[in-house]
C-alpha positions in Angstrom: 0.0 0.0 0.0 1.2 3.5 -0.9 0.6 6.7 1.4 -2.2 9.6 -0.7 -1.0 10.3 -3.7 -0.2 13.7 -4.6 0.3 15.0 -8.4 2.1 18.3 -6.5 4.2 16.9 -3.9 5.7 14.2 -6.9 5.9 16.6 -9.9 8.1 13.7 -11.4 5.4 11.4 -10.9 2.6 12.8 -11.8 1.8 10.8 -15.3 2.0 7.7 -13.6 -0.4 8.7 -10.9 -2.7 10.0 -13.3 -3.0 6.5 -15.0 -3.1 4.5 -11.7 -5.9 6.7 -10.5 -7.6 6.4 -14.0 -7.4 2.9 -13.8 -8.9 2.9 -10.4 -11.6 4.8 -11.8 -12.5 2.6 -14.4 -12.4 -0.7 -12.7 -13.9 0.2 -8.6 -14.4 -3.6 -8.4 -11.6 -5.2 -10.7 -8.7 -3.0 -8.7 -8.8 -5.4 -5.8 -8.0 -8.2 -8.6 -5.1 -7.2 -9.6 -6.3 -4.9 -12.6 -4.0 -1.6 -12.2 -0.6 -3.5 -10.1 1.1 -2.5 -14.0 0.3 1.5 -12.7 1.1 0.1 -9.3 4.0 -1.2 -9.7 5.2 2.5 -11.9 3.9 4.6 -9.0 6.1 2.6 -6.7 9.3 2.6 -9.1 9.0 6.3 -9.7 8.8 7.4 -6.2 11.5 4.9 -5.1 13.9 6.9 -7.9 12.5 10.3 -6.9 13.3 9.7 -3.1 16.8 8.2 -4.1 17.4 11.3 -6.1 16.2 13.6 -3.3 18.6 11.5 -0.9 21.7 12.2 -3.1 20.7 15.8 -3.5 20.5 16.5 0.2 23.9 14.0 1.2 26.7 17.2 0.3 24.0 19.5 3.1 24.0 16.8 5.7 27.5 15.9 5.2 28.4 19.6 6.3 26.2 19.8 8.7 27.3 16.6 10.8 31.3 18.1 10.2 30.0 21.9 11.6 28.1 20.2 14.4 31.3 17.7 15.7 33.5 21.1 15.1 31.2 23.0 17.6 31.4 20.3 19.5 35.2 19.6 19.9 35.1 23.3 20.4 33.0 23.5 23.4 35.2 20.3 24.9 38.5 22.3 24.2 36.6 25.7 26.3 36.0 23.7 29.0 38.2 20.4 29.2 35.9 19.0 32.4 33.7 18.8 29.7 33.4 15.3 28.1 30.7 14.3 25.6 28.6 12.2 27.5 28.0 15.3 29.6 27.0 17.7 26.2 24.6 14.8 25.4 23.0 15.2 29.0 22.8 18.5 29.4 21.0 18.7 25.9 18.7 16.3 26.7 18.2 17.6 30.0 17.2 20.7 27.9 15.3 19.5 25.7 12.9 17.5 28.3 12.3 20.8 30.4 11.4 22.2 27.2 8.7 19.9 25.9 7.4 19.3 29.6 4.1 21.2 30.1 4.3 23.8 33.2 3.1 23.0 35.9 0.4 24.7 37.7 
């Protein structure tokens, strides 16, 4: 099963959703037999390229992201050498519980 379909958030795959909603359409009883799995199955490829292509288009971001993010951290550590990690990783999620617990009365 495939999440809603959507012409706008697949631009890429439009066409093919087009025909597999056509071909639900036309057959509201012969779709659960197998009918349209041929527009199934081109849905399913399309988006698997379109999120693969997505994935390789955002790697270069992520990549300097994750080397800014250890650079502030080794940073912080060499500020304040009684700093270790494990105690950066506390003391964010320390933060970011109190900030996602409700207040209290």
């Amino acid at each position: 099963m495939h999440p809603k379909l959507s012409k706008f958030k697949t631009p890429n795959c439009a066409r093919e959703i087009e025909n597999l909603e056509r071909c639900h359409a036309e057959n509201p009883f012969l779709k659960f037999f197998n009918v349209c799995t041929d527009y199934h199955l081109a849905v399913a490829r399309c988006m698997r390229e379109e999120k693969r292509r997505k994935i390789e288009e955002a790697r270069p971001t992520a990549s300097r992201n994750k080397a800014l993010a250890e650079k502030l951290l080794r940073e912080s550590i060499r500020k304040d050498p009684g700093l270790e990690e494990r105690d950066l990783a506390k003391s964010y999620s320390k933060t970011q519980k109190e900030n996602s617990s409700p207040p209290t009365p």
